[in-house]
N, CA, C and O atoms as a Tinker XYZ file with bonds, in Angstrom:
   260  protein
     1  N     -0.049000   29.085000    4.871000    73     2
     2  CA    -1.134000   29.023000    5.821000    64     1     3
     3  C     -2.491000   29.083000    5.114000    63     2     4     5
     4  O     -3.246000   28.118000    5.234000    81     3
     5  N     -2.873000   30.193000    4.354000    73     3     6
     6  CA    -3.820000   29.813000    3.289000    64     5     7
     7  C     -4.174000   28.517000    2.487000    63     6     8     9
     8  O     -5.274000   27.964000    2.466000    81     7
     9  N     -3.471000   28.281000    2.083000    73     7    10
    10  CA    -3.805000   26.787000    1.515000    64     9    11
    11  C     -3.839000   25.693000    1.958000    63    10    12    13
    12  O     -4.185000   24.774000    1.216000    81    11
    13  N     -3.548000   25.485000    3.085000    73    11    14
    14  CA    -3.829000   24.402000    4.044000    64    13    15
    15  C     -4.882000   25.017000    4.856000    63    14    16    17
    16  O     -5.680000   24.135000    5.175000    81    15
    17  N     -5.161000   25.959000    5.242000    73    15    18
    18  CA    -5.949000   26.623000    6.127000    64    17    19
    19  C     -7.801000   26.700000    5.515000    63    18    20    21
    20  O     -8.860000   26.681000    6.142000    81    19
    21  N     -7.593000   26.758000    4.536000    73    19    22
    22  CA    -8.891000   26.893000    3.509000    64    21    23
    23  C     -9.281000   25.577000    3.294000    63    22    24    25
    24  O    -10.450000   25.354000    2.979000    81    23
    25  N     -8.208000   24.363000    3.456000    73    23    26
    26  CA    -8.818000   23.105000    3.209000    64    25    27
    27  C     -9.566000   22.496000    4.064000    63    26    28    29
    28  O    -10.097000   21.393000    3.937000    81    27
    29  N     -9.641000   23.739000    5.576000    73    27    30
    30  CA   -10.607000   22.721000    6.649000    64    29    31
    31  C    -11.388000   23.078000    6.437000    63    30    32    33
    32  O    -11.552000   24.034000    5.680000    81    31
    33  N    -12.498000   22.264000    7.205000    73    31    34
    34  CA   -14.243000   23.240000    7.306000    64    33    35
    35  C    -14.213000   24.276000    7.881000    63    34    36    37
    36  O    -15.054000   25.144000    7.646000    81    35
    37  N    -12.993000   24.479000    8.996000    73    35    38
    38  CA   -12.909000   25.841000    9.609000    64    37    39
    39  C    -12.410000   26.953000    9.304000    63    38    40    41
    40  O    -12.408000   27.993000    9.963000    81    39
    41  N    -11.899000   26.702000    8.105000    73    39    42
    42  CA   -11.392000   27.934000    7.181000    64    41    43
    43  C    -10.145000   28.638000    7.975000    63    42    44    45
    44  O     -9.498000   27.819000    8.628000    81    43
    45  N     -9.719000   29.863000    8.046000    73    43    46
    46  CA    -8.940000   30.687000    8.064000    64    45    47
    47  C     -9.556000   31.822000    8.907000    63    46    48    49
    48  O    -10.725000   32.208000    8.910000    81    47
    49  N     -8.370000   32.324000    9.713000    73    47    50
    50  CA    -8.475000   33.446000   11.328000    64    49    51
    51  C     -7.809000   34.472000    9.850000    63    50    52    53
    52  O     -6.735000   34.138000    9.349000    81    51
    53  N     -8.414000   35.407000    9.425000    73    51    54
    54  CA    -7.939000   36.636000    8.813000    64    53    55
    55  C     -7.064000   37.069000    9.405000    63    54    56    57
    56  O     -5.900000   36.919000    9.035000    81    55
    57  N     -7.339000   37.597000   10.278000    73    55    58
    58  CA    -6.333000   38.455000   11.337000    64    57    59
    59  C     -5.271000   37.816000   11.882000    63    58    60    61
    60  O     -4.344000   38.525000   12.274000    81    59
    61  N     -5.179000   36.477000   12.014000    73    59    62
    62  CA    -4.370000   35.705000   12.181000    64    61    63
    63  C     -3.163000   34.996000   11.061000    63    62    64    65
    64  O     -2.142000   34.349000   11.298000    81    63
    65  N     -3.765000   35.421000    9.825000    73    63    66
    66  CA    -3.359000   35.216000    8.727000    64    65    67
    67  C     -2.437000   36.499000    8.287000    63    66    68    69
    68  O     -1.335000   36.424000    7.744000    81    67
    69  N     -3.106000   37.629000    8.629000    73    67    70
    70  CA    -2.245000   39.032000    7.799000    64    69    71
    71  C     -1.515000   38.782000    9.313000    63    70    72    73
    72  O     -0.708000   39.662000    9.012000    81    71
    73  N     -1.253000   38.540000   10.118000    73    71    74
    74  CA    -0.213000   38.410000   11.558000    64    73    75
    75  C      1.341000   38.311000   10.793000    63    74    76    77
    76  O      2.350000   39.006000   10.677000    81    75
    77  N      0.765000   36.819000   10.310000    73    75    78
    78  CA     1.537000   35.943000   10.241000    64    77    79
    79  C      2.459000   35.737000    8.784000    63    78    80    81
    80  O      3.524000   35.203000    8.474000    81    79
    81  N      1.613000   36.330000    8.258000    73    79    82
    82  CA     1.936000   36.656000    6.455000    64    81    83
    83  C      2.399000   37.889000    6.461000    63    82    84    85
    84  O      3.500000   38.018000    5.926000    81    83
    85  N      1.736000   39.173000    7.051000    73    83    86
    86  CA     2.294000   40.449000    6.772000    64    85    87
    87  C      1.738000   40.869000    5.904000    63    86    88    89
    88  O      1.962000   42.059000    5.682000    81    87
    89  N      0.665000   40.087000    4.899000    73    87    90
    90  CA    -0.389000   40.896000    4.193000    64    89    91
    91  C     -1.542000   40.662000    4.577000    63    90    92    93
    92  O     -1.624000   39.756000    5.406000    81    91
    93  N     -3.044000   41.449000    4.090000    73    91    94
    94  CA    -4.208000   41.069000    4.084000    64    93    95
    95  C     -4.446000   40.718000    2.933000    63    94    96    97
    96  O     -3.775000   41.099000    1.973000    81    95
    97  N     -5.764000   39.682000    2.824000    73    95    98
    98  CA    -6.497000   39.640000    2.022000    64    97    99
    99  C     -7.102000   40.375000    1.241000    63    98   100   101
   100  O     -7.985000   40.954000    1.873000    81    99
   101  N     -7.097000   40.750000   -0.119000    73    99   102
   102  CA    -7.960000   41.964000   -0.451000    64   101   103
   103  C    -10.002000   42.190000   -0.333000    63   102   104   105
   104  O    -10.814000   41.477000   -0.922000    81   103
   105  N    -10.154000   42.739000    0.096000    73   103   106
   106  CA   -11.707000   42.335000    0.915000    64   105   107
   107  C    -12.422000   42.258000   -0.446000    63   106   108   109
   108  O    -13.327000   41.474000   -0.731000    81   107
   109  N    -11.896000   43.159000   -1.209000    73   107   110
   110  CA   -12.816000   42.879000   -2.919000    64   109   111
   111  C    -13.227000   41.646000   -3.306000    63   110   112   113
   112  O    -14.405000   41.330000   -3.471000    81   111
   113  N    -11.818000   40.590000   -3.529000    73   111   114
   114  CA   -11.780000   39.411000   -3.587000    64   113   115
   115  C    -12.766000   38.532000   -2.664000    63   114   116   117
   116  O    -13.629000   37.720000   -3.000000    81   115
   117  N    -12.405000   38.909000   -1.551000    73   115   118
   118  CA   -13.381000   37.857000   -1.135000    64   117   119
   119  C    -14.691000   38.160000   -1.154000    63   118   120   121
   120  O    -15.387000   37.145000   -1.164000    81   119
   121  N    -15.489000   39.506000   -1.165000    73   119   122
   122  CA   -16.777000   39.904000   -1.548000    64   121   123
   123  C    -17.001000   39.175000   -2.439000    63   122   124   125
   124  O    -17.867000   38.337000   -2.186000    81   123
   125  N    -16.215000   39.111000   -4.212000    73   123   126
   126  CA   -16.713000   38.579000   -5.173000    64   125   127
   127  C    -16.761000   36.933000   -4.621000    63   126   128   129
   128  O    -17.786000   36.264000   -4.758000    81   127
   129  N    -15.962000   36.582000   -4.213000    73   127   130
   130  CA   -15.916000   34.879000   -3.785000    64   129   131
   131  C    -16.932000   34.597000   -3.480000    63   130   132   133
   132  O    -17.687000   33.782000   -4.011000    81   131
   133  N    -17.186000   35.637000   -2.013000    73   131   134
   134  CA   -18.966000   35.085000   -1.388000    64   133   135
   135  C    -20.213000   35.161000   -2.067000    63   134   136   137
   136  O    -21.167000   34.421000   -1.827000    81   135
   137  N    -20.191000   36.172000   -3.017000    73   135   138
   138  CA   -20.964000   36.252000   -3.827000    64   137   139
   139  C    -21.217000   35.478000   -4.985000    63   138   140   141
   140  O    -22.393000   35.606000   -5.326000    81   139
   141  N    -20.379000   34.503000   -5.936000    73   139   142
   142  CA   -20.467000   33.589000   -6.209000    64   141   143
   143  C    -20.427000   32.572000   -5.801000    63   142   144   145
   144  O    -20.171000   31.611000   -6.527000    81   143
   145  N    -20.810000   32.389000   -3.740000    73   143   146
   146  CA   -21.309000   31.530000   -3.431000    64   145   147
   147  C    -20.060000   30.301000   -3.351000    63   146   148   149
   148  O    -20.415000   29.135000   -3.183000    81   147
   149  N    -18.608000   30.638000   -3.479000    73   147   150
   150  CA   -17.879000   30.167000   -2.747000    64   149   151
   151  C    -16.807000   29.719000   -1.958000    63   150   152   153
   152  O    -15.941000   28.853000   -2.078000    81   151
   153  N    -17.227000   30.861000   -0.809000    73   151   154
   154  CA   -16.455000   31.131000    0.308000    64   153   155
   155  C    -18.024000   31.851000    1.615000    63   154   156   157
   156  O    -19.192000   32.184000    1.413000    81   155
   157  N    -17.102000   31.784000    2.901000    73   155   158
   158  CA   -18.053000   32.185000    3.396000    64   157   159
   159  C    -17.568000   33.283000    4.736000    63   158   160   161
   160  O    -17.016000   32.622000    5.616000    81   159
   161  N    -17.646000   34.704000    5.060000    73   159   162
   162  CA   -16.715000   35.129000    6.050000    64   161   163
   163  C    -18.167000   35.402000    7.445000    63   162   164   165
   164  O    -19.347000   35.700000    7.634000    81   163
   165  N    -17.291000   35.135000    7.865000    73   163   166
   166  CA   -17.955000   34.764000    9.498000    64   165   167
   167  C    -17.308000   35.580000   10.647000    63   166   168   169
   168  O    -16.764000   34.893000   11.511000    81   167
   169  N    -17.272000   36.935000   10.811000    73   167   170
   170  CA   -16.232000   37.737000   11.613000    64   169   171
   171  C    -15.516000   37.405000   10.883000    63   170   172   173
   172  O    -15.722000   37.161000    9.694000    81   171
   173  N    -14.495000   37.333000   11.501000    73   171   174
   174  CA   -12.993000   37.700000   10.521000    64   173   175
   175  C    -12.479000   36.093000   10.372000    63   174   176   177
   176  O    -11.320000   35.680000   10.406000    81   175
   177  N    -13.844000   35.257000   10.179000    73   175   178
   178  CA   -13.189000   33.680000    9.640000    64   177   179
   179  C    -13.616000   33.178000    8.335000    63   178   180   181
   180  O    -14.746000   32.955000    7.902000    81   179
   181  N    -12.543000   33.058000    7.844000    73   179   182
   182  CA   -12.845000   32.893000    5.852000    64   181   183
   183  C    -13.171000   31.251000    5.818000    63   182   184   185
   184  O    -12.238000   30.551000    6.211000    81   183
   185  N    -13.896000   30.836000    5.564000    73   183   186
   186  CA   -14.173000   29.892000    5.215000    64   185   187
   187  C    -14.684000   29.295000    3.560000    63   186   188   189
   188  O    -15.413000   30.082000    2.956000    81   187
   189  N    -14.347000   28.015000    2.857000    73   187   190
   190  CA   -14.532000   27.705000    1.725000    64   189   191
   191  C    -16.355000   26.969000    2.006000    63   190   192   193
   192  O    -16.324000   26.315000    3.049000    81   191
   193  N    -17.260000   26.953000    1.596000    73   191   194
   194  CA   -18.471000   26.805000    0.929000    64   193   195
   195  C    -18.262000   25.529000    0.648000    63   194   196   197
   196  O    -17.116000   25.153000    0.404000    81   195
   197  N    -19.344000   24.634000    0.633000    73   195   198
   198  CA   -19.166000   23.215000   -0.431000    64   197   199
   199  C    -18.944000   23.026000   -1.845000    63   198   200   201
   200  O    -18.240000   22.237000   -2.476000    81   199
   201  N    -20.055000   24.344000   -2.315000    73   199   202
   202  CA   -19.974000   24.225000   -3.172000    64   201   203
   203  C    -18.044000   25.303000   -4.184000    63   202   204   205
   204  O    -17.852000   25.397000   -5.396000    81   203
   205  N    -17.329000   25.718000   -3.307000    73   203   206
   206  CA   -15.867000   26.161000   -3.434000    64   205   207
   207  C    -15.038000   25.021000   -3.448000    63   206   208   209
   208  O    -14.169000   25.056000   -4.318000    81   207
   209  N    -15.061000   23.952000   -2.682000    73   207   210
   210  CA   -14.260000   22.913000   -2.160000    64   209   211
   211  C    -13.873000   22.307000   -3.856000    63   210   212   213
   212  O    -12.688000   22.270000   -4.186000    81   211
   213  N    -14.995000   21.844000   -4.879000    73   211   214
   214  CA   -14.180000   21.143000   -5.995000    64   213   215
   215  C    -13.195000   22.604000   -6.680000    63   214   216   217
   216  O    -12.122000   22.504000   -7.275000    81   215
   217  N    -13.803000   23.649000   -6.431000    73   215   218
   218  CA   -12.827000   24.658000   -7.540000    64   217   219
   219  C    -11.509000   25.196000   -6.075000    63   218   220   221
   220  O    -10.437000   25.658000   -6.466000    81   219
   221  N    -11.672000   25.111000   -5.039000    73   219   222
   222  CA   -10.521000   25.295000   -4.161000    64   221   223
   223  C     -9.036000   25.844000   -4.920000    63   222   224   225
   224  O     -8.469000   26.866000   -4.534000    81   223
   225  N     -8.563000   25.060000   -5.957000    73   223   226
   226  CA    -7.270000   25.686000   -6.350000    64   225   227
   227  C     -7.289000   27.127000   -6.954000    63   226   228   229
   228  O     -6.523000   28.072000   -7.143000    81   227
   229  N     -8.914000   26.678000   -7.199000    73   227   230
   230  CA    -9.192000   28.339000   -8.275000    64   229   231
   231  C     -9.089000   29.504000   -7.268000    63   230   232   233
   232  O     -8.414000   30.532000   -7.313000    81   231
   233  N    -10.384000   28.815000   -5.893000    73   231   234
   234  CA   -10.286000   30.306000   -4.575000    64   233   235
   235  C     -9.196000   30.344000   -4.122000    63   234   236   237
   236  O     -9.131000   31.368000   -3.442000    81   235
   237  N     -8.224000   29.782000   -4.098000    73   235   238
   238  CA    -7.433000   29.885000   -3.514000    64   237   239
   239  C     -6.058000   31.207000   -4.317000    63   238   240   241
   240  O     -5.512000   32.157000   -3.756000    81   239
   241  N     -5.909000   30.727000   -5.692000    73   239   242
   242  CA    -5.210000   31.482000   -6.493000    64   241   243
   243  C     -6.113000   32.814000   -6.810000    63   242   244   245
   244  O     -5.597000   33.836000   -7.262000    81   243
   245  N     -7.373000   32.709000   -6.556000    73   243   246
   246  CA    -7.969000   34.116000   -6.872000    64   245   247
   247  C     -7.499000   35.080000   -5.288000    63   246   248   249
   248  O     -7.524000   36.310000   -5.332000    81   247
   249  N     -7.147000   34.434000   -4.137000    73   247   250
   250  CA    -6.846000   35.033000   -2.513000    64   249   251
   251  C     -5.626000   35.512000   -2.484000    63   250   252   253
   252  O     -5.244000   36.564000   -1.971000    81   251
   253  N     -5.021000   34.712000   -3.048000    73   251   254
   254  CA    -3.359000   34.857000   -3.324000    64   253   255
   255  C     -2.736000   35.848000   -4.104000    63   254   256   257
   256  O     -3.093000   35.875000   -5.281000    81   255
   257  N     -1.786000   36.775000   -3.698000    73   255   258
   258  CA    -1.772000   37.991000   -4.280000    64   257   259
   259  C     -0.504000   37.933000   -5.290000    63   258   260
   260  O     -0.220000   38.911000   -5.981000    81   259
């Protein structure tokens, strides 16, 4: 669900994600993500940045536990 989920513009339902997975995201991770500008959380919706979209395999394996 993550990795298809991160490839839209609409990113990823967190809460809908640890539902469905049985884990969360670690919030560290994605702090550092947003902070290098790419990812973006919106309430509890993770979204990838434009400038995330060419490194995507990278956010994605940095989300992935």
């Amino acid at each position: 669900m993550l990795l298809m989920g991160l490839r839209l513009a609409e990113g990823v339902d967190l809460a809908r994600h640890a539902r469905l997975s049985g884990r969360a995201i670690d919030p560290a991770r994605i702090a550092q993500l947003a902070q290098d500008g790419l990812v973006t959380l919106t309430g509890a919706r993770l979204a990838v940045t434009p400038a995330g979209f060419p490194v995507l395999n990278a956010v994605i394996a940095a989300l992935a536990p």
